[in-house]
C-alpha positions in Angstrom: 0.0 0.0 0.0 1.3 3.2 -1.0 1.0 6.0 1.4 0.6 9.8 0.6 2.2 12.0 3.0 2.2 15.9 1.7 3.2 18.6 3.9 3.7 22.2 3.5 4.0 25.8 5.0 2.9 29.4 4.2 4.7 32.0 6.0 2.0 35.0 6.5 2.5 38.1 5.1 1.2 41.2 6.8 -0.8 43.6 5.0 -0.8 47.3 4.2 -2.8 48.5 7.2 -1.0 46.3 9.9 2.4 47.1 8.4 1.3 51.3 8.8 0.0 50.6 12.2 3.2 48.7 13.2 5.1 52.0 11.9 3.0 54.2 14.3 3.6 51.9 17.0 7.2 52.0 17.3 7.2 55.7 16.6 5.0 55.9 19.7 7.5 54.2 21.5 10.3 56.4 20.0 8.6 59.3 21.0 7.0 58.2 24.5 11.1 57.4 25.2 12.0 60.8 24.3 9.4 62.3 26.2 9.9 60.1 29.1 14.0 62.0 29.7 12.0 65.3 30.1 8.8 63.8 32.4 10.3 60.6 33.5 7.7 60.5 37.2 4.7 61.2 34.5 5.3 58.8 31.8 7.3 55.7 33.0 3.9 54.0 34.1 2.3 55.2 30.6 4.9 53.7 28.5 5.8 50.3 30.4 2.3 49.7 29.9 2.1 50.9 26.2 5.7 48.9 25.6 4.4 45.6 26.8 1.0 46.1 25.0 2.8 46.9 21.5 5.3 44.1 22.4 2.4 41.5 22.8 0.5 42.8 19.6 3.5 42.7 17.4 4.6 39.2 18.3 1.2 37.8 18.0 1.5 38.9 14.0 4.2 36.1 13.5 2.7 33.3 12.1 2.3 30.9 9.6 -0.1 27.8 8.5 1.4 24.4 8.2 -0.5 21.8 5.8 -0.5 18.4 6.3 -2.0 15.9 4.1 -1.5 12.3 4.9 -3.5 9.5 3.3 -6.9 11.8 3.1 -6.6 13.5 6.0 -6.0 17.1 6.0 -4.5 18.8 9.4 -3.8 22.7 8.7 -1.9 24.4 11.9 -0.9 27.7 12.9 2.7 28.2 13.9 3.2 31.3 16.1 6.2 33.0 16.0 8.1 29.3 15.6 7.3 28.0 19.2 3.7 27.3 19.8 1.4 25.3 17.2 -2.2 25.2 17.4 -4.5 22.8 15.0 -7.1 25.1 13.7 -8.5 22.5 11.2 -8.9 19.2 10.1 -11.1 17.1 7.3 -11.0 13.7 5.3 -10.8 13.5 1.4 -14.3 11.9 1.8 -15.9 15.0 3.2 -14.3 17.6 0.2 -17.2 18.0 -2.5 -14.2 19.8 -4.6 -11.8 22.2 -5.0 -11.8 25.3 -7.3 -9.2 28.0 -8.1 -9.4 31.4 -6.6 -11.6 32.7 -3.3 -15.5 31.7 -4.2 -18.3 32.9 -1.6 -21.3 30.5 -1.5 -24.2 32.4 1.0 -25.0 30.2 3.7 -21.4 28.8 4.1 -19.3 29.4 6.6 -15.5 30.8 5.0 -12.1 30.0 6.8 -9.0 32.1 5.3 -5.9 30.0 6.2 -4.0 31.6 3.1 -0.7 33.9 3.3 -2.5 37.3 3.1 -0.2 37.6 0.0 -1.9 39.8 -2.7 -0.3 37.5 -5.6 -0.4 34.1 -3.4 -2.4 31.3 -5.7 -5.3 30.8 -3.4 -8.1 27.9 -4.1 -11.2 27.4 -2.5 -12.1 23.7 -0.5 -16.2 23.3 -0.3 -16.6 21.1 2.5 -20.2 20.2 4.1 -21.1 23.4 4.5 -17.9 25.4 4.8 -15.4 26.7 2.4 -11.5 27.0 3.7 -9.3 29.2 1.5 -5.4 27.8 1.3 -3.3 28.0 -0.7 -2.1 24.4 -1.9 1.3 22.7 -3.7 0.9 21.1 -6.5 1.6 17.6 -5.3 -1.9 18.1 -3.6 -3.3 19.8 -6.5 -2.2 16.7 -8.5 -3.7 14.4 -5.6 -7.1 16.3 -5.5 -7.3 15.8 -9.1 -7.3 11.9 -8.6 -10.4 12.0 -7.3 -12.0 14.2 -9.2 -12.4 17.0 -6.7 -10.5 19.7 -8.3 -12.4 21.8 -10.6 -10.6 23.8 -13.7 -11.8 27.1 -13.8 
């Protein structure tokens, strides 16, 4: 019996917005440091607090989705910043009614993104039961989804 072990990451990629309000963050803290030589009594409280806050906010935005396809079973995990994994979900070939290029919206479904957040990433849409999970898959599981007849060509 042949087995089928496929596995794979996607490194997330932060977007526009987030990368701007990481920018005004740290020139908060630039500034709130500056400002803290001049008033140190006043704002040492203020910016511990804001420090630890942006520290906590920043770190939670490095991540990444690992997909693991073993004999039908697909387990997709997020990665944060390379120390803690959590499984954040998991189907069997049998339950996939197909997958399609790009991101398609079915109303009534229920939409998971588990994709890069990269403008030009190759994203395909999995309709499962009543969900739909956007990922962005290699080609060995392309090629694999296409034995069965679950991917459609657009």
């Amino acid at each position: 019996m042949k087995d089928v072990v496929l596995e794979w990451c996607i490194p997330y990629v932060m977007p526009p917005g987030k990368r701007l309000l990481k920018a005004v963050m740290t020139a908060a803290i630039v500034v709130l440091l500056v400002d803290m030589i001049f008033y140190p009594m006043i704002l040492f409280l203020p910016f511990l607090i804001y420090l630890v806050v942006a520290i906590l906010v920043l770190r939670s935005w490095k991540y990444e989705y690992e997909y693991v396809y073993v004999n039908g079973d697909l387990q997709i995990s997020k990665i944060i910043r390379k120390e803690k994994r959590k499984d954040v979900y998991h189907c069997e070939r049998n339950e996939i009614e197909y997958v399609t290029e790009g991101r398609k919206r079915i109303a009534g479904c229920k939409s998971y993104d588990f994709t890069s957040g990269w403008e030009k990433g190759r994203v395909y849409t999995m309709k499962i039961k009543n969900e739909l999970v956007y990922l962005e898959p290699n080609d060995e599981f392309l090629e694999e989804m296409s034995r069965y007849r679950k991917l459609e060509k657009n």
